[in-house]
Structures are given as C-alpha cells and as structure tokens.
N, C-alpha and C positions, 0 to 999 in steps of 0.2 A: 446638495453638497453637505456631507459630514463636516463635522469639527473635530480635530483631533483635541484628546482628554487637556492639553497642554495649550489649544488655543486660545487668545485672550480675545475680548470681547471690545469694539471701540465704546470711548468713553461716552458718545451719544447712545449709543443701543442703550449701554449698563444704564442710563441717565432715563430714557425713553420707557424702559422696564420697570424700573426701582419708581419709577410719577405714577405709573397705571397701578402698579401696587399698592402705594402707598393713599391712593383716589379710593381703590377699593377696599383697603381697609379701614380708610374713613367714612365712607359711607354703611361700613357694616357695624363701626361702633357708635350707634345712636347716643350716647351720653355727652360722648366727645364730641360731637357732631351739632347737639341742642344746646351743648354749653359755649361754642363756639359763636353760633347763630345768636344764641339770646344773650349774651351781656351785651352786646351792642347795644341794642334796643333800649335795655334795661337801665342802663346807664345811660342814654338819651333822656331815659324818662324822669331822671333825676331833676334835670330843671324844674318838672312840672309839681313835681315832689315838692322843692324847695321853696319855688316862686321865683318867677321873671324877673320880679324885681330889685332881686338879688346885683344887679348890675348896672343899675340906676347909681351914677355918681353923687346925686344929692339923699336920695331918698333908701338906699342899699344897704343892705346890712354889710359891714367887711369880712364880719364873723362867721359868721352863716356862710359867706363866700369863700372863701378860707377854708372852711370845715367842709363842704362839698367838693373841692376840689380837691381834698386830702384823702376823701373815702371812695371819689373816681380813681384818684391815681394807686392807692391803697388797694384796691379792690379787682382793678387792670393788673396789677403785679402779680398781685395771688390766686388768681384765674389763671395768666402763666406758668405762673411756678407751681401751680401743680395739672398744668397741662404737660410741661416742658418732662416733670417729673414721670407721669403717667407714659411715656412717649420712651424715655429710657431705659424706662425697667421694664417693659413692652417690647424694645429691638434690642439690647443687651446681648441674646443668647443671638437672637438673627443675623446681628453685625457678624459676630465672631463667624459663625460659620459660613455666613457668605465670603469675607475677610477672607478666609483659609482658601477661600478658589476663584483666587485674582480679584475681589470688588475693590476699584479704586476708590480711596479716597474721596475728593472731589465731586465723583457723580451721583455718590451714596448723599455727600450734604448739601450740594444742591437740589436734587427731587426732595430731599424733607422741606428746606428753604422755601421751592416753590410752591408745595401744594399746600404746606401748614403756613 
C-alpha cells in the first residue's frame, strides 16, 4: 500500500522511527557515547578520591564535603550542557527539514527524551 505525497504518518510510527534513529546515531558517535557511559563511573569514583570519611559526623571534614559535592553537581551540569549543546546544533538543520513534511512535535521530543 502506497502513501499519498500528503499522507501523515501516526504519532507512534514518527515516535517508533525518530528512537531507532536516534539508537543509531548514538551508537555511531563514540565520543557521545564514552562520555555518557563514563561520568558515571567517574564521579562514583570521587568518594574514593576524597575519602569515606568525609561523612563521618564526628570525625568528617564539612569542607571537603561541601567542595565534593559542588564539583559532582558542577561537573553533572557541564557534561549536560555541552551534551544538550552538541545535540542541537547536530539536528538543527534535520528538525527543520523533517518539520517541513508533517514531523510532529511531540514524537520528535519524546524519542530524544527517551533514548538520551
């Protein structure tokens, strides 16, 4: 069964389509993909960095605790924000020209939501 040039597409296909896409182009950009995987880890490893006993009430630094928790959340942001960044000026040109033949809305920011 053809599709006439004018038919639209339900919002689960565009949704179903735009997540395989969006799977496969993350796995073909390795940078995105190892920076994703490894801050996790990375920042895990900070406790061990700093020492355990960072959160010992009698014996704990506050300081130390403070300033660790300022360069996890410091460091979660701007891992973001230049993911978020990299990601826009990346589909920028793709939105638009999908945009021009019928991509709704909704299913376009959902598949990024779910796979990133």
């Amino acid at each position: 069964m053809k599709r006439s040039p004018g038919a639209r597409i339900s919002a689960w296909r565009q949704f179903l389509i735009l997540s395989a896409r969006n799977i496969k182009i993350l796995f073909q950009d390795m940078v995105s993909l190892a920076l994703m995987l490894g801050i996790a880890p990375l920042l895990g490893l900070e406790d061990f960095v700093w020492g355990s006993n960072l959160y010992n009430p009698v014996t704990g630094d506050a300081a130390k605790l403070i300033m660790m928790w300022f360069i996890t959340g410091l460091t979660s942001i701007l891992v973001g924000a230049v993911s978020s960044i990299r990601e826009i000026v990346k589909e920028t040109d793709i939105y638009r020209r999908e945009r021009a033949v019928n991509l709704r809305i909704v299913p376009y920011v959902l598949s990024k939501v779910w796979v990133r």
